[in-house]
C-alpha positions in Angstrom: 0.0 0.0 0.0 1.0 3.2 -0.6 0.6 6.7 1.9 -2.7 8.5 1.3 -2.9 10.8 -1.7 -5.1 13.8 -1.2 -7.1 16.1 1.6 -10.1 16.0 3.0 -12.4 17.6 5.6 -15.8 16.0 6.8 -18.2 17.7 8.9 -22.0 17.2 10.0 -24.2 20.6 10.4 -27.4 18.7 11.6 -29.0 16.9 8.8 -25.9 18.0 6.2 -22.7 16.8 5.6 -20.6 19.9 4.4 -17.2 18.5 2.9 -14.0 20.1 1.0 -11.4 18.1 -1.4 -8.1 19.0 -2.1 -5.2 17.4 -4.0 -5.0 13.9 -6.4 -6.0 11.2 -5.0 -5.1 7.9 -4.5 -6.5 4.7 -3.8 -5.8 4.6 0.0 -7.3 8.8 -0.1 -10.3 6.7 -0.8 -10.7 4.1 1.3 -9.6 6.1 3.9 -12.2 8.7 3.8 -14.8 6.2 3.1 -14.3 5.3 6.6 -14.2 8.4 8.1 -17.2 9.3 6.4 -19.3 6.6 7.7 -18.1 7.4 10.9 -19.1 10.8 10.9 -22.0 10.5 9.5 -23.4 7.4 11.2 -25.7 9.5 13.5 -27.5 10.4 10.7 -28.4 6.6 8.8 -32.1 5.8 9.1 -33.1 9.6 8.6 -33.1 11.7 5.5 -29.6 14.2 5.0 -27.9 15.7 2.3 -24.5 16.4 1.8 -22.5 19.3 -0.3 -19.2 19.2 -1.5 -16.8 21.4 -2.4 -14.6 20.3 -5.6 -12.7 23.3 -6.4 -9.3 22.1 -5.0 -9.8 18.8 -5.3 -7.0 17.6 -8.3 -9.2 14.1 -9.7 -7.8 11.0 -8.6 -6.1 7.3 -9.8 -8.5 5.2 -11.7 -8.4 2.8 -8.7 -10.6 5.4 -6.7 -13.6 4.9 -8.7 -14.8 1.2 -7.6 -14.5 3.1 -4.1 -16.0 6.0 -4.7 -19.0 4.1 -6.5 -19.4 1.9 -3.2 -19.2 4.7 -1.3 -22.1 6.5 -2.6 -25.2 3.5 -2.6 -23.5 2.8 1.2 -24.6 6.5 1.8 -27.6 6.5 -0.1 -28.5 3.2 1.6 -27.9 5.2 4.7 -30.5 7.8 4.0 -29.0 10.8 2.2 -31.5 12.1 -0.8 -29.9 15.9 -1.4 -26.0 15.6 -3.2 -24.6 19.2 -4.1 -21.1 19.0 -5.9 -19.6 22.7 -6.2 -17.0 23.5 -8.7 -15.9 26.2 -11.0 -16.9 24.2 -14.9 -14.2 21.6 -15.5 -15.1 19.0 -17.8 -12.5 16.8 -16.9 -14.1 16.9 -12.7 -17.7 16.3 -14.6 -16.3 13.7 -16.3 -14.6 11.5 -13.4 -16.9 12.8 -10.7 -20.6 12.0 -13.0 -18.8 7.8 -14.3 -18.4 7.1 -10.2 -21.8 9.4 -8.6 -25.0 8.8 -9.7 -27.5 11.4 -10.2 -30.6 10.1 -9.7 -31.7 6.7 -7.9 -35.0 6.4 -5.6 -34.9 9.6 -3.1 -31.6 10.3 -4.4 -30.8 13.4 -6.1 -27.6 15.0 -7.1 -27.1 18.0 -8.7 -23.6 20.1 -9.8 -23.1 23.7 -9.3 -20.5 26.5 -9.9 -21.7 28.8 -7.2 -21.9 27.7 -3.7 -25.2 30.4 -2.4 -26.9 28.2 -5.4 -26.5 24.8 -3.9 -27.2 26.5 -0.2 -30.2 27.7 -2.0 -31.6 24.5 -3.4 -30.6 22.8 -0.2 -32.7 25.5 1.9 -35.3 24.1 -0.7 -35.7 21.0 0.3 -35.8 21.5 4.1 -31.7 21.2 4.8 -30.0 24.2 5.7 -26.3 24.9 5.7 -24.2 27.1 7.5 -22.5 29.7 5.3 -20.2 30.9 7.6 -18.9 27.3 8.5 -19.0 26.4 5.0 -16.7 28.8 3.8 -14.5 28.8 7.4 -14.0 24.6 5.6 -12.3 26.2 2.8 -9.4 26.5 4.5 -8.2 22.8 4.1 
């Protein structure tokens, strides 16, 4: 195995996961904050949350993240998230790793991608999950 590849920064706000991504990742990036993203969030599985995540930093990552990553998501859709905001200035290269491993629709499950953060806060607010701005953008600083 190799060291860990990549940043991250996990926290709950009630019924919303608020994460950043920095770096290229690696395989053991992956797995690694898999983990420590079920263990965060484990408070919330059997209710309905959302999640927003902040791409801007983050650098894509190996090929070998992606059977991971894909994992990752149905364990926390299974776990009761329905709201998925991705935030990222336009890349088409993030689009295109981020959209083959994350699905965008499935049952309660919806994901959608935007380029300004106060948007995704916005359609978040919509659907009954609020996120702290101020905390959001204090995260940044990963």
């Amino acid at each position: 195995m190799f060291e860990v590849h990549g940043k991250w920064k996990i926290e709950v706000q009630k019924k919303c996961v608020l994460q950043w991504f920095k770096g290229c990742w690696n395989e053991e990036a992956a797995i690694k904050y898999a983990q420590e993203f079920l263990d965060k969030t484990a408070p919330l599985n059997g209710s309905e949350w959302a999640i927003i995540s902040f791409f801007d930093n983050w650098e894509l990552g190996t090929p070998d993240i992606e059977p991971h990553v894909a994992k990752h998501c149905q364990q926390f859709i299974k776990n009761g998230c329905i709201k998925d905001c991705h935030v990222y200035t336009p890349s088409v290269i993030k689009k295109m790793q981020l959209e083959q491993m994350i699905p965008i629709t499935q049952g309660n499950y919806e994901r959608l991608v935007f380029d300004d953060q106060q948007k995704a806060v916005n359609w978040l607010a919509s659907h009954q999950f609020y996120v702290d701005i101020v905390a959001f953008k204090a995260g940044e600083e990963l």
